[in-house]
N, C-alpha and C positions, 0 to 999 in steps of 0.2 A: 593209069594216070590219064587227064583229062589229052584232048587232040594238042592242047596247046603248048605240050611238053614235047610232041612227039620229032617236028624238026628240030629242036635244039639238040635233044637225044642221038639223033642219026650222026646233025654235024660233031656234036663233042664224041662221037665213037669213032668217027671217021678220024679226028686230029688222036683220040687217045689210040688206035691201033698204027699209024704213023710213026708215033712218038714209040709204041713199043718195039715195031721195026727196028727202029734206028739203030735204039738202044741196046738191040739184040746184036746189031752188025758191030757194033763200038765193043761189046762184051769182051776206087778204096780212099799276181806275187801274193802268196799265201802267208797266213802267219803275221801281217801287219799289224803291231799294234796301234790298236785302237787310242787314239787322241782325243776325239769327243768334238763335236762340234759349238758352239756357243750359244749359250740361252737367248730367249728372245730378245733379254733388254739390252745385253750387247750387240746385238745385230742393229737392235731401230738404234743403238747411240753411235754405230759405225757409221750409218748416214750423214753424208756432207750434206751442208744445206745448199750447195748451189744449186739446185734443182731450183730454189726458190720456193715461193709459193705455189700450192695447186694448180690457181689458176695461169702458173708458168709452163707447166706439164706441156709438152708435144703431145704423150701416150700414158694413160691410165691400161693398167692392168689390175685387173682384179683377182684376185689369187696368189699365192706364191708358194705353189705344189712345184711338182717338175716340172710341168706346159709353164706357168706362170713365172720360174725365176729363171728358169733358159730364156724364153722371149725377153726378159728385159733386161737379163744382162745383154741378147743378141743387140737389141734395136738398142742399148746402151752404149755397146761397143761403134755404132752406127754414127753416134754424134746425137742421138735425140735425148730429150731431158724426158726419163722416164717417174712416172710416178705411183708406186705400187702397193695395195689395200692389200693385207691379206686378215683374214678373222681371227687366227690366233697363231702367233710366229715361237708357239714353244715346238719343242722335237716332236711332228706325228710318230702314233705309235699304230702302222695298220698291220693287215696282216695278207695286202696284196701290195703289188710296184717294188717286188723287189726282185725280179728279175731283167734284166736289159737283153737283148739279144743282140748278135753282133751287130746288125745291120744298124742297129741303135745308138751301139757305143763307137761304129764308123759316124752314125750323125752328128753324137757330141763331141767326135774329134773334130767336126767341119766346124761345130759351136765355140770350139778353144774352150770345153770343159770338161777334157777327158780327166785332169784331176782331183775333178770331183769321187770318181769311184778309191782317189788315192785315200791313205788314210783312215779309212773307215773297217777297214776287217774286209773287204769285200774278196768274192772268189773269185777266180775264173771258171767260166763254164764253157766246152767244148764239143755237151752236144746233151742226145739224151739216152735213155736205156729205156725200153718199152716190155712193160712185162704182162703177159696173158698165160692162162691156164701152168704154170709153172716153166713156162718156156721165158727167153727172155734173147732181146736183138739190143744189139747196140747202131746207134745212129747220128755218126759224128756229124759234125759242122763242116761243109767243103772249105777250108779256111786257107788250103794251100797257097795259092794264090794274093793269100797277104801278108801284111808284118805282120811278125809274129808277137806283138803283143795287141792285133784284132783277135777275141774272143766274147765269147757274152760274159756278162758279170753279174754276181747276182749279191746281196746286202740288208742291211736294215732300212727299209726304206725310211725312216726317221732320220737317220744318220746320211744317206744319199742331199733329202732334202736340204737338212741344214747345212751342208757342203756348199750346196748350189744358193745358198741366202745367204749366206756367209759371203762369199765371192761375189751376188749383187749386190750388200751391203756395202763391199768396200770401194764403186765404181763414183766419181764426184758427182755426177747427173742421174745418180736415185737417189729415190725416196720412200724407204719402205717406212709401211708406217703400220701397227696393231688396229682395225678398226673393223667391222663390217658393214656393209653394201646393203643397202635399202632398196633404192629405188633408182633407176636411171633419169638423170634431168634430158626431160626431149623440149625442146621447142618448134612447131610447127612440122613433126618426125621427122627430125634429125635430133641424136642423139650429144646432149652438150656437154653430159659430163657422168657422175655421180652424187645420189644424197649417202652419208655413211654415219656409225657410229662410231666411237671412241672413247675410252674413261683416260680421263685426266683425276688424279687423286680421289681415287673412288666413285667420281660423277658421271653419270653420262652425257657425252655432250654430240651434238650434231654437228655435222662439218657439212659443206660443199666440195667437189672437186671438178674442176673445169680443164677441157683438155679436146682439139679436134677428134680425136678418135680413141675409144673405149673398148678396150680389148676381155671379154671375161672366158677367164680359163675354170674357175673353182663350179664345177658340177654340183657345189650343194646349194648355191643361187640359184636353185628351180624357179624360181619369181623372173628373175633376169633373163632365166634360157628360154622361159615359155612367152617372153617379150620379142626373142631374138629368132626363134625358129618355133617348127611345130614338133614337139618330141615325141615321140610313139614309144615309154621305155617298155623294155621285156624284162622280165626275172626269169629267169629260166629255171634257176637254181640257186643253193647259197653253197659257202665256203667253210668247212668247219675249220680253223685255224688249230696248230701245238705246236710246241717246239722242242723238240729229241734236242739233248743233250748227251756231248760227246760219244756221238752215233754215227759210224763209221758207213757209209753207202757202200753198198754192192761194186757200184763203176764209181771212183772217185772224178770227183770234175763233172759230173752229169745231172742233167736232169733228170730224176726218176717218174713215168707214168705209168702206175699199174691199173691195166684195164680191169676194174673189177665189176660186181653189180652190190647196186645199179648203175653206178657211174663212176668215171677215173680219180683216183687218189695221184695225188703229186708229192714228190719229196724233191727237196732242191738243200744247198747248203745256204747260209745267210752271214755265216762266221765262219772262223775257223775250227769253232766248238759246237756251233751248233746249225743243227736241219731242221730245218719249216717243212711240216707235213700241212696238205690243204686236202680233207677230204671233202667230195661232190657230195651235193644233198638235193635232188631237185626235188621242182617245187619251192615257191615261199616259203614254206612252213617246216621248221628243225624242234627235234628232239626236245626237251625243256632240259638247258643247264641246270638250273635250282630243284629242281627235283629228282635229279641222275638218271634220269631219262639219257639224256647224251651220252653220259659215261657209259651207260651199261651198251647202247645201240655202237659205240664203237668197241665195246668189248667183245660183244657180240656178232656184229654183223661185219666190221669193218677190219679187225685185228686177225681172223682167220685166213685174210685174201691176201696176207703181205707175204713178202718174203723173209725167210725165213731170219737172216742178218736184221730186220728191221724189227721185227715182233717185238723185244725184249725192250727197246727202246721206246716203242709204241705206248706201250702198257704204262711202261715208267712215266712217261707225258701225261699219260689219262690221271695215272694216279698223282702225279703233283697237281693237276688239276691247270688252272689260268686256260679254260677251252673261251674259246672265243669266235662268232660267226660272223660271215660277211655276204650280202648278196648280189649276185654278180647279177649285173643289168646290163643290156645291150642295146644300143639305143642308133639306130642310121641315122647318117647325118640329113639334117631337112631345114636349112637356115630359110630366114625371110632375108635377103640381103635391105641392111635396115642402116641409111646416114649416119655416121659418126661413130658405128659400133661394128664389132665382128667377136663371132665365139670359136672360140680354141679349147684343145684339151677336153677334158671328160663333161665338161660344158655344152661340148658340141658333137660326140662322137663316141660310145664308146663298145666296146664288144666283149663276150665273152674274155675269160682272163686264164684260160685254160691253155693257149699259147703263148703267154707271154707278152702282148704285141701291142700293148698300150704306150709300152714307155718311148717303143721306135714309133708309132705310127704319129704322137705327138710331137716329136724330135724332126720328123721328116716336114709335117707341118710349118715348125716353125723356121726352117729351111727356106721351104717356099715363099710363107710369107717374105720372110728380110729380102732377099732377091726380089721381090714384088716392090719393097717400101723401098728398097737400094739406092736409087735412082729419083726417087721423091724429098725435094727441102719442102714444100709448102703442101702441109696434110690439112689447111684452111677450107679446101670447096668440097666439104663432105659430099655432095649428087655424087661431083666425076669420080671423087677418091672411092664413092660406093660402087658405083659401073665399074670402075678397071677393077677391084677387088675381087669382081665375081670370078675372075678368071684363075681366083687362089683354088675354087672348088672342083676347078676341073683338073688344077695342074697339080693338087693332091690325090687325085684319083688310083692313080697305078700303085704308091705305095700303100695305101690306105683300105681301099676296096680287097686287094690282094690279101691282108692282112686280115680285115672282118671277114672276108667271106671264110676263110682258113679255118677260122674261128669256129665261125656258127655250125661249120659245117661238122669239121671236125670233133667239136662237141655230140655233136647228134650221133655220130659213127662209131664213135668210142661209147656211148651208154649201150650199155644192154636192153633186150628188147623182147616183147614173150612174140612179137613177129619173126620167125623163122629168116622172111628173105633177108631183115634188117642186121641179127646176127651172122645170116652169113654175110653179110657186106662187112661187117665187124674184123672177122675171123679173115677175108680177103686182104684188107686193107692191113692186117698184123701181116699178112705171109706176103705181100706185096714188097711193104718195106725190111722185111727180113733178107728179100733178095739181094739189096745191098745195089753197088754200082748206082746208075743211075736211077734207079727203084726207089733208093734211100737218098739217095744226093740230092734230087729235082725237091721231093714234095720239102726237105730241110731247111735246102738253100730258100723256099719261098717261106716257111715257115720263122726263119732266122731274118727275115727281114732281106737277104744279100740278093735276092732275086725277083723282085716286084715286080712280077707278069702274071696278068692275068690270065693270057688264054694258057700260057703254064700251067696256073691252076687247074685249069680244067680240064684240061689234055690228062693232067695224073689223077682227076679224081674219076673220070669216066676210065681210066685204063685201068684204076682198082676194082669198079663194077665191071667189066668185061673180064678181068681177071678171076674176080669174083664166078662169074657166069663157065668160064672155061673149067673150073674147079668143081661145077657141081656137072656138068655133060664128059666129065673123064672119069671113067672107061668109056662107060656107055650113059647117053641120056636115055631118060625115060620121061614120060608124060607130067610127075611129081615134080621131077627136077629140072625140066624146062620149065615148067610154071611156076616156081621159086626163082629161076632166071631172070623173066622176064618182070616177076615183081621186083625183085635187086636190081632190075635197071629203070623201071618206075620209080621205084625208092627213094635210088639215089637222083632221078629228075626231082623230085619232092623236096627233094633238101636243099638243092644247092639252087634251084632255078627260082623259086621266091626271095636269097638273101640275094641274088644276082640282078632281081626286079627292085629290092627295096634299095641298092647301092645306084641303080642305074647300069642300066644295059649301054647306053650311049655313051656316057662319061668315062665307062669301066673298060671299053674294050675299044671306042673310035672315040677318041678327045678329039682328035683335031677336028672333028665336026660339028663339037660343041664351039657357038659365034664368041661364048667372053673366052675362048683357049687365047683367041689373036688380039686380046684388047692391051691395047699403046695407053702409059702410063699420062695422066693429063696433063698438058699444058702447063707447063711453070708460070 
């Protein structure tokens, strides 16, 4: 690896042989029926009109996914008259966001909408179970130290949604309304409002909406996002989606990842009846459904790698068929800070979906912001509201940054690899966290969202490449296997030192030296 990996390497061995010291010296409501949420045209009829008209709105949102109806029930709850676009308010039907991890479902208790997971079938999840080569670790959630009804949760994310729009519906100062987002109104760049559509009796009709500040969460306004920041996305990979029915997991309560090749298969529960399998596919480009191409490549390729509890369920999935693909895209955030607008949610952020950490990383977001807006009546002088705003970008960093880099990084360590040092970094990083104690605790609690530190991360991902490296020079090194060494610590510079460049180096690990961390909210 190139000179310019080579201090950071030194310094993260230095903190990850510290951290391994230490840790040497220190040396462990199911079954809810399902109620259903409401269609869309009860939700827009639950809206009170005292919102007024558009142009009464404080806050346009655009979107009303999870970022989009948490924010405006949040700034709702605040006293602002919110006003909320979303393109189509029937029950999404995806086949990712349906996991929350604790540290997530701590943010939507600070949001007052932990009962959104009520009612809907949803699980508890307690941690995860990682399976390679026929061995298998278990890897709780450090959750001691909370109530104990903090767990992750995991659900239909259709059913999550319309929870959380059901509950902004019924607030008197929104206004959810069926329409989609055209084009942002700017005058002179400052952002005034939105142009949208809507059908009224079959017609299309064009509306206005005016509002000092326009919030867009919904990620499929590419038009909007590439107005608002500069987006770099990635595909790394796609999701092959199925759903086992009455298929009983190995570890109940867990998340299941089997490291297979080329890449990790995930099983998680969504019901009480039923497990969402997502097998990895990288690359853009999957098998063709319509011609059984996909069928046979998971019959073939992907159904041999399971364990053994899961196979017969497997097959049964394939064979009712409903396969379904999704591409994961990861995209660093890169805003233009722009008058009168700001992007939230998958809009503005998003990462691999292989940890789970979209739903907390937006959660924690929207945290920030309200505390930012808290203290703000008059969101009228878009410049200052845009200046003190910047300072959302830096004070989301720790949870956010900690999160994507897990990700990407993650991603990469669990795929197989026909480079030798990368599977052994693979096969390190499984017996790492088999060690359990702090091995399994640290990389969890940062994974589950409960621990947002960054040099944490890095501390445990160089102490798995050093780990890594102790395991190929025991008994004896030899020439081979210190050169396999030294590439597994190359490697692992390669991976994790570019998502650490694209999050910011500055932001990610010394905020307060970033000038918008200290910016005073404007002038009333």
């Amino acid at each position: 690896m190139g000179s310019d990996y080579l201090f950071g390497a030194i310094l993260a061995s230095l903190l990850a042989a510290i951290l391994l010291f230490r840790s040497r010296v220190k040396k462990a409501r199911i079954g809810a029926e399902v109620t259903g949420a409401p269609p869309s045209s009860t939700l827009e009829s639950n809206v009170a009109g005292d919102c007024g008209s558009s142009e009464g709105a404080d806050i346009i949102v655009v979107g009303a996914g999870v970022a989009g109806s948490a924010l405006a029930y949040t700034l709702a709850q605040d006293g602002r008259k919110v006003h909320v676009i979303e393109r189509d308010l029937t029950e999404p039907d995806r086949i990712v966001g349906e996991l929350l991890q604790p540290g997530g479902y701590l943010k939507l208790v600070e949001l007052g909408l932990q009962d959104c997971v009520e009612e809907i079938d949803a699980q508890r999840v307690l941690g995860y179970a990682l399976f390679k080569d026929g061995k298998t670790t278990k890897l709780p959630y450090p959750l001691e130290k909370f109530h104990s009804d903090v767990a992750g949760r995991s659900f239909h994310n259709g059913r999550f949604i319309q929870r959380m729009r059901e509950k902004v519906s019924s607030l008197p100062n929104v206004r959810l309304e069926q329409g989609t987002v055209t084009t942002l109104l700017e005058e002179n760049g400052t952002v005034k409002g939105v142009i949208y559509k809507t059908k009224t009796n079959g017609e299309d009709l064009q509306k206005t909406a005016y509002a000092p500040l326009t919030i867009v969460c919904d990620g499929c306004f590419s038009n909007l996002r590439r107005a608002l920041c500069s987006p770099k996305v990635d595909v790394p990979s796609c999701f092959v989606g199925l759903v086992l029915e009455n298929c009983k997991l190995p570890v109940p309560n867990h998340g299941h990842v089997i490291l297979a090749d080329p890449s990790p298969i995930l099983f998680y529960p969504i019901s009480s009846t039923e497990v969402r399998c997502l097998v990895d596919v990288p690359g853009q480009k999957v098998p063709s459904i319509a011609n059984g191409e996909m069928a046979n490549y998971l019959r073939t390729v992907v159904a041999p790698q399971l364990p053994p509890e899961l196979y017969g369920s497997f097959i049964g999935a394939i064979e009712k068929g409903n396969i379904r693909t999704h591409p994961n895209r990861s995209m660093p955030a890169a805003p233009h800070p722009t008058p009168g607008a700001l992007l939230m949610g998958d809009a503005f952020n998003m990462r691999h979906p292989l940890t789970g950490g979209g739903m907390t990383v937006a959660l924690s977001d929207i945290v920030v912001l309200r505390n930012l807006l808290k203290p703000l009546r008059n969101l009228h002088d878009a410049a200052s509201l845009c200046k003190y705003l910047e300072s959302f970008y830096t004070l989301r960093k720790p949870v956010a940054s900690t999160i994507n880099t897990l990700a990407g990084a993650l991603y990469k360590v669990f795929s197989a690899s026909p480079d030798k040092a990368r599977n052994e970094m693979r096969q390190a990083c499984f017996d790492y966290l088999s060690l359990g104690g702090v091995f399994s605790a640290g990389p969890i609690s940062l994974l589950s969202g409960l621990n947002p530190r960054p040099l944490s991360l890095v501390a445990h991902f160089f102490a798995v490449a050093i780990y890594g490296v102790g395991r190929l020079l025991v008994p004896f090194p030899s020439p081979n296997r210190m050169w396999i060494g030294a590439r597994l610590i190359s490697g692992a510079c390669g991976i994790i030192f570019p998502i650490i460049k694209a999050e910011g180096v500055r932001q990610m690990f010394f905020p307060a030296m970033v000038p918008a961390y200290y910016r005073a909210p404007p002038a009333k």
